[in-house]
C-alpha positions in Angstrom: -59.1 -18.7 -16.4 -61.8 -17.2 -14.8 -59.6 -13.8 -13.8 -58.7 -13.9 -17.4 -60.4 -10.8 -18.8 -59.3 -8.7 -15.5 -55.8 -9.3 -16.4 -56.1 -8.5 -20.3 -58.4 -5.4 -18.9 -55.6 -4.2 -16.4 -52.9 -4.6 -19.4 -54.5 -2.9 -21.3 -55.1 0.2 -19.1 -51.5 -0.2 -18.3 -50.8 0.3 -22.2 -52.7 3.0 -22.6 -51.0 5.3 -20.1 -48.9 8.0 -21.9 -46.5 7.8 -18.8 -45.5 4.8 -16.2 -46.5 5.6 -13.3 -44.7 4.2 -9.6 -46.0 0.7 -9.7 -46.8 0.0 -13.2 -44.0 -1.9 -13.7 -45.2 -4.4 -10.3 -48.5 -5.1 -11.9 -47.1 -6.3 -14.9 -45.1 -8.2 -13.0 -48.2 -9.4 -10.6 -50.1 -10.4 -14.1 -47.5 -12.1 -16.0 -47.1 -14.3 -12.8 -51.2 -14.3 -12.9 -50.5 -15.8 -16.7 -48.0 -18.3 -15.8 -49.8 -19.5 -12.8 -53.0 -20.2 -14.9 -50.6 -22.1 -17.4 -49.4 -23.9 -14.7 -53.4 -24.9 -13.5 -54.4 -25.6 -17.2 -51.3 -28.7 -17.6 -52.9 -30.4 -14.4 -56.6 -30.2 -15.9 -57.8 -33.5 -17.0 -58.8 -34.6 -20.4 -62.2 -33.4 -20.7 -65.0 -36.8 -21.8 -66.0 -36.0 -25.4 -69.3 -35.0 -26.2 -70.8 -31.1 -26.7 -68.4 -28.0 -25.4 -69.3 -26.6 -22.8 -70.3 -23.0 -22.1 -67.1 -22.6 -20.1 -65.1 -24.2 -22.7 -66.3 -21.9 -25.4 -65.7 -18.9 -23.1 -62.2 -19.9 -22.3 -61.6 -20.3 -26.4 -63.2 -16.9 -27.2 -60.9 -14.7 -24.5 -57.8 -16.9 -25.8 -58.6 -16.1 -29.6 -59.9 -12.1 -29.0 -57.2 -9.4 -30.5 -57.1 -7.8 -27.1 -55.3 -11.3 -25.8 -52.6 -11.4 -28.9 -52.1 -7.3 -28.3 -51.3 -7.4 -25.0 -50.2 -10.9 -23.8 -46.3 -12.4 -24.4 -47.2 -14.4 -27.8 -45.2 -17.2 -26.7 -47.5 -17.7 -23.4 -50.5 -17.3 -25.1 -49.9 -20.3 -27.4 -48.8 -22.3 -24.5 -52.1 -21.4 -22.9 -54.0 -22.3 -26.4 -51.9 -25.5 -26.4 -52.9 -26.9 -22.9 -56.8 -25.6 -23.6 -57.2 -27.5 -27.0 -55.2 -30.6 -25.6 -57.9 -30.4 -22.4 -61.1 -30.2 -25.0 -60.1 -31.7 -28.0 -58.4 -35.1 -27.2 -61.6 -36.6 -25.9 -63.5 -34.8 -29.0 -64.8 -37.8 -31.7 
């Protein structure tokens, strides 16, 4: 999660070019597989112990949740991503 805000950084810069340019396409490709390999690393994450969040925890929330993340990330993988994260954090919450 930590390369998180790169990716949603470098998709948006893709966006925001009035014209593809040679490669564009292969670094969405390179950050979708970015996405689907962090999904991949969040399902073998153990359940954290209950108790306070920590700082990480609420970091990881925040990028999930920010408008830049729904604009510019398949909605579908984003929920997954949501999904795993509050299953990881909240099962052991009280």
């Amino acid at each position: 999660m930590a390369r998180f805000p790169l990716i949603l950084q470098i998709l948006g810069e893709l966006g925001q070019a009035p014209v593809p340019f040679p490669g564009d396409d292969d670094i969405r490709h390179g950050c979708e597989r970015a996405l689907t390999a962090m999904l991949s690393e969040l399902a073998r994450i153990k359940i954290a112990p209950a108790g306070k969040p920590s700082k990480a925890e609420e970091t990881a929330q925040s990028w999930l949740s920010s408008p830049g993340s729904a604009q510019l990330i398949d909605a579908d993988k984003l929920q997954r991503m949501q999904q795993f994260i509050d299953r990881i954090l909240n099962s052991a919450r009280p």
